[in-house]
C-alpha positions in Angstrom: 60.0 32.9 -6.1 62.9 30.2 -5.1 62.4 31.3 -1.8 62.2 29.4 1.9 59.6 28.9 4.0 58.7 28.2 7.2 57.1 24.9 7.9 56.6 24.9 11.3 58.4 23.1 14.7 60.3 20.0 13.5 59.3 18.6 17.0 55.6 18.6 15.1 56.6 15.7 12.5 56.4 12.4 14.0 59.2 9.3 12.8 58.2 7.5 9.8 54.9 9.2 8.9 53.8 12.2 6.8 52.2 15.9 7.5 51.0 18.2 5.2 51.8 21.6 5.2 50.0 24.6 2.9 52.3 27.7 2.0 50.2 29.8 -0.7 49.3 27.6 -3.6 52.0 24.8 -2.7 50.5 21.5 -0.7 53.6 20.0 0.9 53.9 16.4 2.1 56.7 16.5 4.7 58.0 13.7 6.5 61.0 12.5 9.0 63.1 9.5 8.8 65.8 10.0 11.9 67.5 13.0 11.6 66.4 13.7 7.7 63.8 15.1 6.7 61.7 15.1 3.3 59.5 17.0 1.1 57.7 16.6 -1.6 54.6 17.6 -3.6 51.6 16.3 -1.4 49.0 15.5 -4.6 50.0 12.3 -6.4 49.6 12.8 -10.0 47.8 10.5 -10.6 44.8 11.3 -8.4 45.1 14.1 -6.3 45.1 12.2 -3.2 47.0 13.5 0.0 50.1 11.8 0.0 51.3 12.9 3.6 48.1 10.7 4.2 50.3 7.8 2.6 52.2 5.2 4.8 55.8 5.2 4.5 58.0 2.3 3.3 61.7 3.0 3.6 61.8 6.4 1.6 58.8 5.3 -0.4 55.4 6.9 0.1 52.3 5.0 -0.9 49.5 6.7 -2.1 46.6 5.9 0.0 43.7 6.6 -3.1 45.2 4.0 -5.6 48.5 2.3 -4.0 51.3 4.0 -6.9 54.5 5.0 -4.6 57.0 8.1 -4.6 60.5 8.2 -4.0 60.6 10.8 -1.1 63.9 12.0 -1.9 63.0 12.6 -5.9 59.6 12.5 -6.1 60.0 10.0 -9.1 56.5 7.3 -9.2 58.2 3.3 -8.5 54.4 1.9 -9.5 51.3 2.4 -11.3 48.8 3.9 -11.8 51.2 6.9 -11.3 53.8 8.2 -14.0 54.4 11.4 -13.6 56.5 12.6 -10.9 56.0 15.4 -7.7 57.9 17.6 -6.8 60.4 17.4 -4.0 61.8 20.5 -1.8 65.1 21.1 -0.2 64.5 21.1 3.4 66.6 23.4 6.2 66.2 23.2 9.9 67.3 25.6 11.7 66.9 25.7 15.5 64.2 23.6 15.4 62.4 24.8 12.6 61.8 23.5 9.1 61.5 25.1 6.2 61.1 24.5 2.9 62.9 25.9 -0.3 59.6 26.9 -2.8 61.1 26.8 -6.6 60.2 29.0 -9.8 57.4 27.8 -11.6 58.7 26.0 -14.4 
């Protein structure tokens, strides 16, 4: 696979919170902090729960089901009940549209 994707506008993301995108299988929780932008895996691992849901400290994500929060830029659980990281997506905009690099399965 290791292919990009088209996300959608990057005038559709709004500062400092999360949207969640679907390409194929993949659940994508995307989110802008000025002028970068984020992605990672939208299900926390510890619960499934919608992280784009999540509010947004710094470039932490908290998940909204059980509190445990992600490092946006490496997916990588900072609190319980969470230990298992997401994954996290190079993210490309190019006039005005975002897309996301999918990777391999592993």
């Amino acid at each position: 696979m290791n292919e990009w994707c088209v996300l959608g506008p990057l005038a559709d993301l709004e500062q400092e919170a999360g949207k969640r995108y679907d390409i194929g299988e993949e659940r994508i929780a995307v989110f802008l902090i000025g002028d970068d932008v984020y992605a990672i895996g939208d299900r926390c691992s510890h619960a499934e729960a919608s992280l784009a849901e999540g509010e947004l400290f710094d470039t932490e994500v908290e998940c909204p089901r059980h509190g445990s929060s992600f490092d946006i830029t490496t997916g990588i659980p900072h609190s319980l009940p969470a230990t298992t990281p997401v994954p996290t997506y190079e993210v490309r905009v190019t006039d005005g549209v975002m897309e996301a690099r999918l990777k391999d399965p592993v």
